[in-house]
C-alpha positions in Angstrom: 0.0 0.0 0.0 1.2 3.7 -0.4 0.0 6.8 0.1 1.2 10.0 -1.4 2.7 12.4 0.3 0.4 15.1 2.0 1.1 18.7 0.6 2.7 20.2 3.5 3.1 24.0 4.3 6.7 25.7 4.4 6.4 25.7 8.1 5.7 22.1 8.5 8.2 20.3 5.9 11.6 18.8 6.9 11.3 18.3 10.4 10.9 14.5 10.3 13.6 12.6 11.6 14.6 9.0 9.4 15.1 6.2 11.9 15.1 2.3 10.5 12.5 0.8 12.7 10.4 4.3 14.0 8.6 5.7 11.7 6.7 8.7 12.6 9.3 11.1 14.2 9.3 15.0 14.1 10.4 17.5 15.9 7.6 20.1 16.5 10.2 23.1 16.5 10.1 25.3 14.1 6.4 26.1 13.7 5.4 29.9 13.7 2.9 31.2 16.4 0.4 33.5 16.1 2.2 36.3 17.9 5.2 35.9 16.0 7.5 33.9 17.9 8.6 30.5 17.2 8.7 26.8 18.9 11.9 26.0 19.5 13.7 23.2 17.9 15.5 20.0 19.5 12.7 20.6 22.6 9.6 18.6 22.0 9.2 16.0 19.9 6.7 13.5 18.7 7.0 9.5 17.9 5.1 6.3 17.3 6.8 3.1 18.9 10.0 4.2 20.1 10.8 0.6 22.0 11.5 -0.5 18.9 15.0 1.4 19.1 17.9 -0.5 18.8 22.1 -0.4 17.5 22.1 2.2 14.9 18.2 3.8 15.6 19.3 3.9 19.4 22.7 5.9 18.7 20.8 8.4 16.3 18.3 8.7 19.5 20.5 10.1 21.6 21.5 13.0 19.6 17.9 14.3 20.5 19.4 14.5 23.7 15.8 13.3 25.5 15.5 14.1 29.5 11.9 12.8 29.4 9.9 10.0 27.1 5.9 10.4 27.8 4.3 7.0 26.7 0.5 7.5 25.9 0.1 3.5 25.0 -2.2 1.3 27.1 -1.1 -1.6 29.8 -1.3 -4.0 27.4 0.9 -2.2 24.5 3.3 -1.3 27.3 3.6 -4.8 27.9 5.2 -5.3 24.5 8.4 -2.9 25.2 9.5 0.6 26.0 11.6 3.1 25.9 15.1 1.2 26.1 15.7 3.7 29.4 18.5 1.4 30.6 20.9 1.9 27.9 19.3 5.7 27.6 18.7 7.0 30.8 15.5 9.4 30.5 12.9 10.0 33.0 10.0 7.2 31.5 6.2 8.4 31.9 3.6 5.9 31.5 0.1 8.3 30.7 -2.2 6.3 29.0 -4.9 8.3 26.8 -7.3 5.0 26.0 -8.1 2.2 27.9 -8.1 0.0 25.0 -7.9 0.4 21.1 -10.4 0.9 18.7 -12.0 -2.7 17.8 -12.1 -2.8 13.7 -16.0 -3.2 14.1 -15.8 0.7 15.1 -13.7 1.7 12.2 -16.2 0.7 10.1 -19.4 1.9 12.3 -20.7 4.3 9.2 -19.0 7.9 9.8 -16.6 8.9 7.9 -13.1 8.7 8.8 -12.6 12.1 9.1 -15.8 12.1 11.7 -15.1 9.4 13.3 -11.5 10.4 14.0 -12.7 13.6 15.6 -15.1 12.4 18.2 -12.8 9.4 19.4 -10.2 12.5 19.4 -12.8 14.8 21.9 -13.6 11.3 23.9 -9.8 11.4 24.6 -10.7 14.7 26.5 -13.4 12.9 28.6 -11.6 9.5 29.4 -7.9 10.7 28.5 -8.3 14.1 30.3 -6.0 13.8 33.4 -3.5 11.5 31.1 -3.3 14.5 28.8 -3.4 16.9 31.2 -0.1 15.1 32.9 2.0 14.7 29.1 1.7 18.7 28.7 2.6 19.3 32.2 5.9 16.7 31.8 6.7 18.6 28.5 6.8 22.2 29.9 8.8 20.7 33.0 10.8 18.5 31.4 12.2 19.5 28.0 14.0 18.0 25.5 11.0 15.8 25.7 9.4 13.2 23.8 5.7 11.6 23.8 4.2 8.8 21.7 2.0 6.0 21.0 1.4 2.9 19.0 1.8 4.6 15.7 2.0 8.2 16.5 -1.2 9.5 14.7 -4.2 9.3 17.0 -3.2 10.2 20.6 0.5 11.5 19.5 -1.8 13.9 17.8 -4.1 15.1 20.4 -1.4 15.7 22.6 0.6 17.3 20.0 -2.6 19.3 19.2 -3.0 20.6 22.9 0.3 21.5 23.1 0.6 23.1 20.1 -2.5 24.8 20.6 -1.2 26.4 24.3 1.6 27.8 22.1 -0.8 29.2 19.9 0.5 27.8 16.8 -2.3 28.3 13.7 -5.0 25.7 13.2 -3.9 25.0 9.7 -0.4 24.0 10.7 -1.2 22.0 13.3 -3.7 20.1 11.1 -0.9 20.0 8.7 1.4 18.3 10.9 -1.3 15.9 11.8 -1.8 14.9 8.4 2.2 14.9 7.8 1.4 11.1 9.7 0.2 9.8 6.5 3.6 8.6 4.7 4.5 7.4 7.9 1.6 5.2 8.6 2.1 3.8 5.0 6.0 2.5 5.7 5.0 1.5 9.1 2.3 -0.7 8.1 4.6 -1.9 5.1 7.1 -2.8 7.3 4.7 -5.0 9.6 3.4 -6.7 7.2 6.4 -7.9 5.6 8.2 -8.2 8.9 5.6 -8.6 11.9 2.2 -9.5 10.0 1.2 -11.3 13.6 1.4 -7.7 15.3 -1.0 -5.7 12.9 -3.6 -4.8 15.1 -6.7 -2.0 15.4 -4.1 0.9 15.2 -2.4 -0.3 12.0 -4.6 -2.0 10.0 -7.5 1.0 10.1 -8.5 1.2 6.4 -6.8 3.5 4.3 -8.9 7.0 4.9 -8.1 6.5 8.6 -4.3 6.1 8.1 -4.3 9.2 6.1 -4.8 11.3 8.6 -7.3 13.3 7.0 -6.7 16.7 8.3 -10.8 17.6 8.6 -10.2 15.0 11.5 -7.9 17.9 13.4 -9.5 20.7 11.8 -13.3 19.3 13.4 -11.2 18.5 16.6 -9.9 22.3 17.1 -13.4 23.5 16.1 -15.4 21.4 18.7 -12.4 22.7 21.2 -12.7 26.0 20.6 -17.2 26.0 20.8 -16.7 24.1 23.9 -14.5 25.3 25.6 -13.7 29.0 24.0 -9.9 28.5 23.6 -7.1 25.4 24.4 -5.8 27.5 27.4 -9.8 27.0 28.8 -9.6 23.2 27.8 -6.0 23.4 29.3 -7.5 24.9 32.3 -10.6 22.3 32.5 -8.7 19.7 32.3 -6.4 20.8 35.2 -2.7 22.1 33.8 -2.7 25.1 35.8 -1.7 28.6 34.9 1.7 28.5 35.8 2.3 25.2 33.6 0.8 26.7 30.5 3.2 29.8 31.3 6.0 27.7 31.9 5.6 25.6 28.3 5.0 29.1 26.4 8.4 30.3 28.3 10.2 26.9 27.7 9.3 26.6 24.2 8.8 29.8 22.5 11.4 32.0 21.3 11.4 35.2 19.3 
């Protein structure tokens, strides 16, 4: 299977990084705010499965130069590796955002992908919330950080979103670099099923529309956010990172 690469905006090409056996890497430096700062590079960054880092992919790993690794993956997917934080030493986070994955019954349940992407995205908020809530506050505390998931696209990207979002970085580049998962879902699930065909599950064998990351999944995400709850500082707020953390990540992470 392939799928073409999305059309992304100057501010969101080039900032993958190539690994052999991760495939869904990028640093989220280097996208403009709204008030005309910058994130800064080599600070935050966002991954699919990085237990999977070994010899050559765990050398290039450490030139990130990580203090923290956030892992949003259930009990279960835990159970199947993590961060190698013995030959790395970071501070390891276990948050999980879902209590289980998606069954391939609900992938199919008659929305669109694009709809059905954005509500399981807002139940994160409900049933993720304090999960979500903890990722942003480890990020603006603990920088050069890292957070990730099974494949990097789903609750990678609502994290990436809130955070983003706090930084005030534009709706259309952070859809943009939700949508900049789509080449990377297509050489992860090549690679499992030529390598690991016994380990494609919900997360990676979603039908095509759903790997693409469609980016009216983020876009109706950020809308329902911001008629809910006014703003992502107000979501923020509601689901408990304080003030003070919110300033802290702006301080930690912006520059002019």
């Amino acid at each position: 299977m392939t799928v073409a690469r999305p059309p992304l905006s100057s501010a969101t090409a080039d900032r993958s990084i190539t690994f052999q056996y991760v495939f869904n890497v990028r640093d989220l430096g280097g996208l403009p705010a709204l008030d005309g700062r910058t994130v800064r590079t080599g600070q935050v960054f966002r991954a699919d499965g990085v237990h999977r880092l070994r010899g050559d992919d765990l050398e290039a790993a450490r030139v990130l130069g990580l203090r923290t690794v956030i892992d949003l993956r259930t009990d279960q997917e835990v159970e199947r590796g993590r961060f190698p934080h013995e030959e790395y030493p970071v501070a390891w986070h276990h948050t999980p955002v879902l209590r289980r994955i998606w069954s391939d019954d609900e992938l199919v349940a008659g929305a669109s992908a694009a709809e059905f992407l954005r509500d399981r995205y807002l139940d994160m908020l409900v049933h993720g919330g304090d999960s979500i809530a903890r990722a942003v506050e480890l990020v603006a505390a603990g920088a050069p950080a890292l957070f990730h998931c099974a494949a990097g696209k789903d609750r990678t990207g609502v994290v990436a979103a809130v955070v983003l979002g706090l930084l005030d970085v534009s709706h259309d580049d952070i859809a943009a670099d939700y949508h900049a998962s789509a080449t990377a879902m297509a050489a992860f699930v090549d690679w499992l099923t030529v390598e690991f065909p016994e380990a494609l599950d919900s997360m990676t064998s979603q039908p095509p529309e759903y790997l693409e990351a469609p980016a009216a999944a983020m876009y109706g995400f950020l809308r329902e956010v911001e008629a809910s709850y006014g703003s992502m500082e107000r979501l923020a707020l509601h689901l408990g990172i304080g003030a003070t953390t919110i300033a802290q990540l702006r301080t930690n992470l912006l520059q002019d």
